[in-house]
Each structure stands twice: as C-alpha cells, then as structure tokens.
C-alpha positions in Angstrom: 19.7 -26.1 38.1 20.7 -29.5 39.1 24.2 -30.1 40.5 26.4 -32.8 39.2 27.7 -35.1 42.0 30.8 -37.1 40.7 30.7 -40.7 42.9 33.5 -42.3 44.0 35.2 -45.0 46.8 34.9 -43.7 49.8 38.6 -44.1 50.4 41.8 -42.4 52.6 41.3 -39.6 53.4 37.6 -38.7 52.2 36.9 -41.2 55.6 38.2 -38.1 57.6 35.1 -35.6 55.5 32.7 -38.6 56.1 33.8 -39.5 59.7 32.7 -35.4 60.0 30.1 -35.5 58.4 28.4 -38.7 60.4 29.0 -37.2 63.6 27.2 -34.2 62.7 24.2 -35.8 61.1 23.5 -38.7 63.6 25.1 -36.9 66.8 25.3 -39.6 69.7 24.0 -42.4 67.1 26.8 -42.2 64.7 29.4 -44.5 64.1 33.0 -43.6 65.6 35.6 -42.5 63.8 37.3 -46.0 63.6 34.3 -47.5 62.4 34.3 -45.1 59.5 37.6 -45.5 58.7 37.3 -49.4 59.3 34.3 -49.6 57.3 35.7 -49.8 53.7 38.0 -52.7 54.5 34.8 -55.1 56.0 33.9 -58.4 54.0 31.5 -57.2 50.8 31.8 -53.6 51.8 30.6 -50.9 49.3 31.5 -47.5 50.5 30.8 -44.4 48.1 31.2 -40.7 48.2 29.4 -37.9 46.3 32.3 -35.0 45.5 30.7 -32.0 44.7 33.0 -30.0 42.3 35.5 -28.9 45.2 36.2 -32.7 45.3 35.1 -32.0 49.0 32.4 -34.9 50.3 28.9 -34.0 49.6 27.4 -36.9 50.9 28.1 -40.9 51.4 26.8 -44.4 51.5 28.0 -47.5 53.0 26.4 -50.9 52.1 27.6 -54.2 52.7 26.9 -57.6 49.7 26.7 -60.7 51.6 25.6 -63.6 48.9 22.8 -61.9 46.8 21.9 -59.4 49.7 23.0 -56.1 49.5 22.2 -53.8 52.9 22.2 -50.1 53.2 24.2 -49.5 56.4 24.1 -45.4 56.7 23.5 -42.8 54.0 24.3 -39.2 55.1 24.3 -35.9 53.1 26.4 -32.6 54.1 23.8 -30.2 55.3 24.8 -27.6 52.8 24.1 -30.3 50.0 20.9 -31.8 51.3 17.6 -31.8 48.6 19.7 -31.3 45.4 20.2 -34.7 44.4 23.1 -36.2 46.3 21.3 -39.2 48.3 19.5 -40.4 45.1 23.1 -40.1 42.9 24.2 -42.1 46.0 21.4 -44.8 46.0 21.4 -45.2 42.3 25.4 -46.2 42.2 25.0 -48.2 44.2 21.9 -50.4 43.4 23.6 -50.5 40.0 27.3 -51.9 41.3 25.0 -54.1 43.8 23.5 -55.6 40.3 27.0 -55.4 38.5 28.0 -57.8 41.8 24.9 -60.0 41.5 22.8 -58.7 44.3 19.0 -60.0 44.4 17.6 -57.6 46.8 18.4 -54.3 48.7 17.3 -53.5 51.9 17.7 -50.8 54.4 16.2 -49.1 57.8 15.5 -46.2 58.2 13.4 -43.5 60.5 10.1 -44.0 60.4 9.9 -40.2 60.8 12.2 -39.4 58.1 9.6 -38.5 55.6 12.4 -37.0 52.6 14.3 -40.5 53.5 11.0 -42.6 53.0 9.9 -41.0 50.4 13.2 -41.0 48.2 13.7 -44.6 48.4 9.8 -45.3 47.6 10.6 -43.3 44.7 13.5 -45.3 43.6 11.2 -48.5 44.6 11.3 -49.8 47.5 8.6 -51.4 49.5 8.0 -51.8 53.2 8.7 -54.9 54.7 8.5 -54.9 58.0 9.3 -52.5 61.3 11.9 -53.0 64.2 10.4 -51.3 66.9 12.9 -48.9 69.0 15.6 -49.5 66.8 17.1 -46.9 67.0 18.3 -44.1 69.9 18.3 -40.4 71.1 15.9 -40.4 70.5 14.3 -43.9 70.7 12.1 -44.5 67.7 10.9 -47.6 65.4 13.1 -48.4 61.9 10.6 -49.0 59.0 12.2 -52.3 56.5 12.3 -51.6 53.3 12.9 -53.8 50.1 14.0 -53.4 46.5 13.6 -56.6 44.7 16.8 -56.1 41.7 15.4 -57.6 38.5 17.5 -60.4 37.2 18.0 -58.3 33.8 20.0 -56.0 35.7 17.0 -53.6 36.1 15.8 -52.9 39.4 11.6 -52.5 39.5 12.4 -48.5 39.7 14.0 -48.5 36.5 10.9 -50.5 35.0 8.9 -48.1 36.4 10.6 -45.3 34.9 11.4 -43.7 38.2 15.4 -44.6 37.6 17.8 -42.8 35.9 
C-alpha cells in the first residue's frame, strides 16, 4: 500500500522537525539550525514538507528560483519514511510550482554514491551534466550534475515520458 504524503511550506515550527531531521541524515555536512530556519525567508526560496498523516515531517526539500533556474539545495527523508514515496511526492511539487513560477531548468547535486538518489531523479528525468569533484565532506566524495530541462508547455520531459505523475 502506498502512503499519502500531504506537501506543504516548510514553515514555523515544521523548521524545528526539519532542522532534526537534517542533522540526522547529513551528520557533520548538514546545514545548522539557523540555516534551516533562515532558509524559507532567502530570495526565490521554495521550501516544502511531506506530513505524513500525524502532520509530523516525513521528509523535505528546499530549492531556490533565480530567473528561469530552479536548484535543488537538500532533499532529506525521515528514516522511518524512506522508500515509500516521500522524496518523489517532494520532487514532483516542486518541479510543478518551479513550472507554475516559470522555471526553464532544474538542477541539483548529489552523491555520486547515492544510487536510490540517482536513480529516482533519472526516473523523474534528469540527465547528467557534469561532476564536481570532492564536493562534498565526511566523507570527501565527487557531486554528479544533473539536469531536467522543464518543457515550455508546463510539462517537464518526465511527464512526456510517462514517468510523472
């Protein structure tokens, strides 16, 4: 059975869940507290939550839409929720609200070793575009660049592909 994620702002006190939740998930690499909490105030920031139906955070994404460009800053999913949806009902609101905004292309980083990471957003379309080697710490390890090009229909190439929901 499938669980039902409902997405909203990430917003007062659902930063304090996600602060938590960051800190746990990227250890030593996460952002602080005040950079959570900071985070949905920042020029074109796009913060979202996943409540699962305890209205407790199940997971979170914070992008940034600067012009046509919409980045993927950090995506991170409650252990306990992790494989049952919650990063692809994530991605998917926000791909659409980056379209609503007029966004022309998303782009993230992300592990090169995180193969359910990788191989979620290949299913939702996007290519590789590149590598940054050592981007990122404890441990040190390359960031793979990928791309989703948004169709200017409103459709990203996912959708077409009838990998969207």
């Amino acid at each position: 059975m499938v669980a039902s994620w409902t997405v909203v702002p990430a917003q007062g006190a659902l930063l304090e869940e996600v602060a938590a939740i960051e800190a746990a998930t990227f250890g030593p690499s996460a952002w602080g507290r005040g950079d959570v909490l900071a985070a949905p105030g920042a020029p074109g920031a796009l913060c979202l939550c996943a409540l699962d139906r305890g209205q407790r955070v199940a997971g979170y994404l914070f992008a940034t839409l600067v012009a046509d460009d919409l980045h993927i800053n950090t995506l991170a999913v409650r252990p306990d929720c992790r494989r049952r949806g919650v990063a692809e009902t994530l991605a998917l609101a926000l791909l659409e609200r980056g379209r609503s905004a007029g966004a022309a292309l998303c782009s993230l980083e992300v592990r090169a070793s995180n193969r359910g990471a990788v191989a979620l957003y290949r299913k939702l379309g996007f290519a590789a575009a590149g590598r940054r080697p050592r981007f990122y710490r404890a441990p040190d390890e390359d960031a793979l660049i990928l791309n989703l090009r948004l169709e200017s229909d409103g459709r990203s190439a996912a959708e077409d592909a009838g990998t969207g929901n």
